[in-house]
Backbone bond lengths (Angstrom), bond angles and torsions (degrees), N, CA, C in turn:
res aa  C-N    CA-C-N  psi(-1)  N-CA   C-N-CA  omega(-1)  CA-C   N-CA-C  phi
1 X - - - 1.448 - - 1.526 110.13 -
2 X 1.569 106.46 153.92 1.781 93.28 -161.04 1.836 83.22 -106.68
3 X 1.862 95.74 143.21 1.590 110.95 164.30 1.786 115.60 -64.36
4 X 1.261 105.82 156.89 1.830 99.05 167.45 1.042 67.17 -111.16
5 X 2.026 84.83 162.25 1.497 142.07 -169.90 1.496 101.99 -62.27
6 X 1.472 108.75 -35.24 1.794 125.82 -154.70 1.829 93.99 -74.69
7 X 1.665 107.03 -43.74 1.630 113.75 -170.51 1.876 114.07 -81.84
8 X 1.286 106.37 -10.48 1.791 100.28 -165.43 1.780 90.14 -71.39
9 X 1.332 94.68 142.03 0.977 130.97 164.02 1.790 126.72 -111.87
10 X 0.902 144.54 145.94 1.571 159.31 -107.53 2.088 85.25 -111.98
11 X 1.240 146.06 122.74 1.362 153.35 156.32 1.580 89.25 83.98
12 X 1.049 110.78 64.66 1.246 101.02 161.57 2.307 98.98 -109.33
13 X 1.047 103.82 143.61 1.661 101.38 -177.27 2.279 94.99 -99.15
14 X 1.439 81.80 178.31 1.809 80.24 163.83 1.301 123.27 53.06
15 X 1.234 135.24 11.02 1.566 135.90 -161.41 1.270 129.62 -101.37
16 X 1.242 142.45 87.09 1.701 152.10 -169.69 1.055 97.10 -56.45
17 X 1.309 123.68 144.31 1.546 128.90 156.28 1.518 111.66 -138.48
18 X 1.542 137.87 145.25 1.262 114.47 153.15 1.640 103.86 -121.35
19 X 1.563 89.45 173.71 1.864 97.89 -154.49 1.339 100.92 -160.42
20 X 1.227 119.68 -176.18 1.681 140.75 -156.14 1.492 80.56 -128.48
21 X 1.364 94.77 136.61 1.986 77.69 161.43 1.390 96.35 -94.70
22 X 1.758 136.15 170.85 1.358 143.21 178.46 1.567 98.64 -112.79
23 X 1.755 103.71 -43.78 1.812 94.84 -143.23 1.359 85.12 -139.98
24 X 1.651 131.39 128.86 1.665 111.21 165.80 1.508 88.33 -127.65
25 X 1.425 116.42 129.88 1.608 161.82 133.40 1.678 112.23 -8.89
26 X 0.676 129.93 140.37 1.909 123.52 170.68 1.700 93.59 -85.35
27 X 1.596 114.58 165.66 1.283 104.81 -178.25 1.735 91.88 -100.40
28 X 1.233 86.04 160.05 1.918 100.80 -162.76 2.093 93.35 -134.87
29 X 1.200 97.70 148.34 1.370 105.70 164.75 1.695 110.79 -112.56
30 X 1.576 96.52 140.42 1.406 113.30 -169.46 1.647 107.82 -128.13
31 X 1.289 113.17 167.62 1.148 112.88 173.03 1.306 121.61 -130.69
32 X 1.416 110.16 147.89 1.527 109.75 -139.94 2.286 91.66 -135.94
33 X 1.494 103.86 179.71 1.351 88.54 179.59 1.559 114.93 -85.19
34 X 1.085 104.67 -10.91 2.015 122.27 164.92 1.241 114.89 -69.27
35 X 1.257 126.69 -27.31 1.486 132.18 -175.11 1.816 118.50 134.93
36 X 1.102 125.11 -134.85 1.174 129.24 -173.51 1.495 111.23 -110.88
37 X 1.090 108.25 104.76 1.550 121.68 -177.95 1.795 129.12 -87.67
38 X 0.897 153.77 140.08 1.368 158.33 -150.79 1.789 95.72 -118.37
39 X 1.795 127.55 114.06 0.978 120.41 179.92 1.605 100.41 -130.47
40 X 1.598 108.20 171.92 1.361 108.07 168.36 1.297 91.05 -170.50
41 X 1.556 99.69 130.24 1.597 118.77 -169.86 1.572 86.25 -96.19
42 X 1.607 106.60 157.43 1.413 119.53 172.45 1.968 97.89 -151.18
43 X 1.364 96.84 141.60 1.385 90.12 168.64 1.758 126.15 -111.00
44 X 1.453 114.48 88.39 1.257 122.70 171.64 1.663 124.78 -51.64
45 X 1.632 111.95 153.73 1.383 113.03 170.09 1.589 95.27 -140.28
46 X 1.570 100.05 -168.22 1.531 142.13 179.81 1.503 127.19 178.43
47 X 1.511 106.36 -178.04 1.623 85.49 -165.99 1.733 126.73 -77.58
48 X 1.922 105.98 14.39 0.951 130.87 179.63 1.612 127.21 -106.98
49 X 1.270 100.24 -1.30 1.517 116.27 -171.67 1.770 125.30 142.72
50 X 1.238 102.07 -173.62 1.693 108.75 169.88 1.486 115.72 -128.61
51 X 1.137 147.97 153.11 0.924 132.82 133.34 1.676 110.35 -130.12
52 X 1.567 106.07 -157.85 1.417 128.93 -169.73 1.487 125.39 -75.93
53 X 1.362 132.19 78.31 1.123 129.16 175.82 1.814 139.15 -65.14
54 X 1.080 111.55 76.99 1.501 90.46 -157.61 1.851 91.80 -96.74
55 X 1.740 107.99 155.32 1.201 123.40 177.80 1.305 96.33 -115.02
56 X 1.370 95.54 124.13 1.461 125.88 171.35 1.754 101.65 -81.02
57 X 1.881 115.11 113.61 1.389 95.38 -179.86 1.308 121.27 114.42
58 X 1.459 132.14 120.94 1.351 123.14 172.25 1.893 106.06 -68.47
59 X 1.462 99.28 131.34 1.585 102.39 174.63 1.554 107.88 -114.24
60 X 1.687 88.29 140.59 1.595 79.89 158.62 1.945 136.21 -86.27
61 X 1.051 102.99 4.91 1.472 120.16 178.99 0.945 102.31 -69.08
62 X 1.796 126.59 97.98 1.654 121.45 156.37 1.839 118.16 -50.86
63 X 1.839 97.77 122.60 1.488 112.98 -169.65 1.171 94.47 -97.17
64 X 1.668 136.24 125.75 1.395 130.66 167.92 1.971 99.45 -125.28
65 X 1.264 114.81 154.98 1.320 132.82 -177.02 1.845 99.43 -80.83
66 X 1.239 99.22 113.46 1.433 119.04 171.94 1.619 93.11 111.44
67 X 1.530 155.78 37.48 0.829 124.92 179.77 1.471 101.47 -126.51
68 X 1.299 124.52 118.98 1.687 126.14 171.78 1.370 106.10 -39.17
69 X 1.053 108.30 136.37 2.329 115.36 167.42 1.144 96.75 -153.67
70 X 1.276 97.87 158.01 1.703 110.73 -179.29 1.418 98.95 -125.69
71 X 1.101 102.56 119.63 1.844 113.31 -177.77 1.813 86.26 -79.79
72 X 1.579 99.47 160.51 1.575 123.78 163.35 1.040 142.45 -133.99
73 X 1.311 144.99 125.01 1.311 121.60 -164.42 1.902 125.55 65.06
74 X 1.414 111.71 52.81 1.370 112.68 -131.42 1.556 71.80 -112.94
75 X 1.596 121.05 170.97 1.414 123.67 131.50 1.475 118.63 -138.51
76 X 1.362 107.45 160.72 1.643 128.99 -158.12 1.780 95.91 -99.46
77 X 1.282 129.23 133.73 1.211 133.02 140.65 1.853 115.54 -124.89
78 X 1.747 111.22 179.08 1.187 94.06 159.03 1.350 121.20 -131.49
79 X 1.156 124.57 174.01 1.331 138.40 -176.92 1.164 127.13 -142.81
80 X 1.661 130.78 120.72 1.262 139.18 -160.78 2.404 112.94 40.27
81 X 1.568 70.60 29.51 1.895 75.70 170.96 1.560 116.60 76.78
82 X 1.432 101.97 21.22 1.416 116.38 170.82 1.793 123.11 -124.60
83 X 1.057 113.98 114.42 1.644 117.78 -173.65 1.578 109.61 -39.99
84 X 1.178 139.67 125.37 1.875 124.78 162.85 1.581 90.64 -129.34
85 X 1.105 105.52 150.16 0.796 154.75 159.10 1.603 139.57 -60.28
86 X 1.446 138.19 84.25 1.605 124.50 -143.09 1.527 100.68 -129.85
87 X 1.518 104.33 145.62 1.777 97.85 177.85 1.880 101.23 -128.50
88 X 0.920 119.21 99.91 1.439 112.70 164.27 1.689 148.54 -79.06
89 X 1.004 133.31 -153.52 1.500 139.63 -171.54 1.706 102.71 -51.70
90 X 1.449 101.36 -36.45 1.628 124.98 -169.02 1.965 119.59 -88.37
91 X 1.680 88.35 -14.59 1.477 87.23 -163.86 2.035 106.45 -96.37
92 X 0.817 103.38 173.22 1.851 93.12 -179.24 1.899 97.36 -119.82
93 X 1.299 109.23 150.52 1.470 110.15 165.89 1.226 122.35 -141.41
94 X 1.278 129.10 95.66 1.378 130.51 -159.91 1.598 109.75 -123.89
95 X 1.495 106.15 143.90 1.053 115.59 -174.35 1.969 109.05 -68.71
96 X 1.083 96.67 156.89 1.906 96.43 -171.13 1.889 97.52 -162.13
97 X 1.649 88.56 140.12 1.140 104.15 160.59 1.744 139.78 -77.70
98 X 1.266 112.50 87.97 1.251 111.87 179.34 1.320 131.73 -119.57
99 X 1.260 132.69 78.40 1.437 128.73 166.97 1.368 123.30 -33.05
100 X 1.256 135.83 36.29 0.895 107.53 -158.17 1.834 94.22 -141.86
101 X 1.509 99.53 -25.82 1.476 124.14 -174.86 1.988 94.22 -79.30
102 X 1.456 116.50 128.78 1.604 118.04 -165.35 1.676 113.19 -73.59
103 X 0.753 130.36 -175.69 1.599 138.01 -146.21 2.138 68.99 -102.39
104 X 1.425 99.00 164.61 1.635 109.96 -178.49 1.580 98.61 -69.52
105 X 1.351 119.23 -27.02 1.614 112.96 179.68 1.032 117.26 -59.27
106 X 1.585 107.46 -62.39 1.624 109.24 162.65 0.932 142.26 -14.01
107 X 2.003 114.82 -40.12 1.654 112.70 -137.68 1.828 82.79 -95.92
108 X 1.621 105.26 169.30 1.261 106.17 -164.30 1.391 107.86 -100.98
109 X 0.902 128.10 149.20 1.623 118.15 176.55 1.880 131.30 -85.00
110 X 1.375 89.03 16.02 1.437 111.14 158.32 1.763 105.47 -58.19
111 X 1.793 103.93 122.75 1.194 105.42 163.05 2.208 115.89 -128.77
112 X 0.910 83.73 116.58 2.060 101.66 -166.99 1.552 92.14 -42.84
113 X 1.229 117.95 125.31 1.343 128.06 -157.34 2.071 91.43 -129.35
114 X 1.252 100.27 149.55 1.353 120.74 -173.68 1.968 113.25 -100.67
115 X 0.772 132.27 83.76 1.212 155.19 171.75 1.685 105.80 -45.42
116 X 1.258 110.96 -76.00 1.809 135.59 -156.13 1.953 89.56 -32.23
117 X 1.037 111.89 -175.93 1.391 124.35 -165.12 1.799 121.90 -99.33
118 X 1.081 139.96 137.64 1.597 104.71 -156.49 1.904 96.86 -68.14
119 X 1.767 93.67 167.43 1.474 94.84 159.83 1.483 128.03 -52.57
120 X 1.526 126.72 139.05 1.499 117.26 155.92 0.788 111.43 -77.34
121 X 1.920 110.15 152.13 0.986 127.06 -169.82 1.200 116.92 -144.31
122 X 1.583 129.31 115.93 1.330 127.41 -141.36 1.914 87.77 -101.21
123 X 1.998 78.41 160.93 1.975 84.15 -159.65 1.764 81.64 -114.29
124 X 1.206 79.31 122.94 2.151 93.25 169.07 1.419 102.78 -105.16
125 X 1.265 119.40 98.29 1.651 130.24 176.28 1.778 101.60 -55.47
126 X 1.550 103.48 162.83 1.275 95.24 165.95 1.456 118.58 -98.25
127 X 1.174 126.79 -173.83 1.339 115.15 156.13 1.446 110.27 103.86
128 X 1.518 106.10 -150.20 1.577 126.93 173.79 1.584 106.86 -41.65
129 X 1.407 127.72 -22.05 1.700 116.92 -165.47 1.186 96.31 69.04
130 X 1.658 130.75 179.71 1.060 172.45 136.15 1.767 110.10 116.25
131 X 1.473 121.40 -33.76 0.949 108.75 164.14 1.999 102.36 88.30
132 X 1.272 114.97 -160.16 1.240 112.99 176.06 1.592 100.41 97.12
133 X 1.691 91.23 -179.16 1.507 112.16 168.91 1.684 132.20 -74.37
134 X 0.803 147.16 90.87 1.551 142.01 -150.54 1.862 94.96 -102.69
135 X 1.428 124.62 155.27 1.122 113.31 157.71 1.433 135.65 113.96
136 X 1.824 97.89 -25.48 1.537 117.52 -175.10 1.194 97.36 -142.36
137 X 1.267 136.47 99.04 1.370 134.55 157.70 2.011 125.77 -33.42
138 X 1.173 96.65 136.01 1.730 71.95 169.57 1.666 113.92 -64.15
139 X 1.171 98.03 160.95 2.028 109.73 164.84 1.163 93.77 -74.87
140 X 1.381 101.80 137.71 1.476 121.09 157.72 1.566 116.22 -79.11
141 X 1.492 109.58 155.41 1.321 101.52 -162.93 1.505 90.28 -80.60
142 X 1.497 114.12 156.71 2.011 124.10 -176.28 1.578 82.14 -79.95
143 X 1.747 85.89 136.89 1.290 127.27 143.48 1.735 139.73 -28.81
């Protein structure tokens, strides 16, 4: 069953959506902690919103502005407190007929924003291990 744009929420895995495209991106190479990655942002809607599509990956699927697709197998993260939206090596994106998704004027400019708190992230020092306070001795108790 496909999510609206209005409900995604931030780590969601597995997630269909279909959409209008609004805005498609040139593909750009980035660098990532795996190496050098191939991206292309697109900006999708519905009758619930738009957000951030980026394609992970040179595709062969010609992307044109105004064309309904239904992403597959998608996943959601966020960034700077905004939901996007990602389709990779694994995900499918095919163009589809749907009347039903609104003309790009229509779509609302509501974008589903990520709230929750960032992940923790534990700090592994290098070195000696143990970590702690360095620097200030305790007080000795007075004399």
């Amino acid at each position: 069953m496909d999510e609206k744009i209005g409900n995604l929420k931030a780590g969601i895995e597995n997630v269909n959506v279909t959409a209008r495209i609004l805005q498609v991106g040139d593909e750009r190479s980035i660098q990532t902690r795996n190496g050098p990655r191939t991206i292309r942002e697109i900006m999708v809607g519905d009758e619930t919103g738009r957000v951030k599509l980026t394609v992970w990956g040179s595709r062969e699927e010609e992307l044109k502005e105004g064309q309904v697709i239904k992403i597959e197998n998608g996943w959601t993260t966020a960034f700077k407190g905004q939901v996007q939206l990602n389709a990779g090596s694994k995900s499918k994106i095919s163009e589809v007929e749907d009347g039903q998704i609104p003309e790009a004027d229509e779509i609302p400019e509501n974008i589903p924003t990520d709230n929750s708190p960032p992940p923790r992230r534990s700090f592994r020092g290098r070195g000696r291990g143990g970590g702690g306070f360095r620097g200030r001795r305790p007080r000795d108790e007075e004399e």
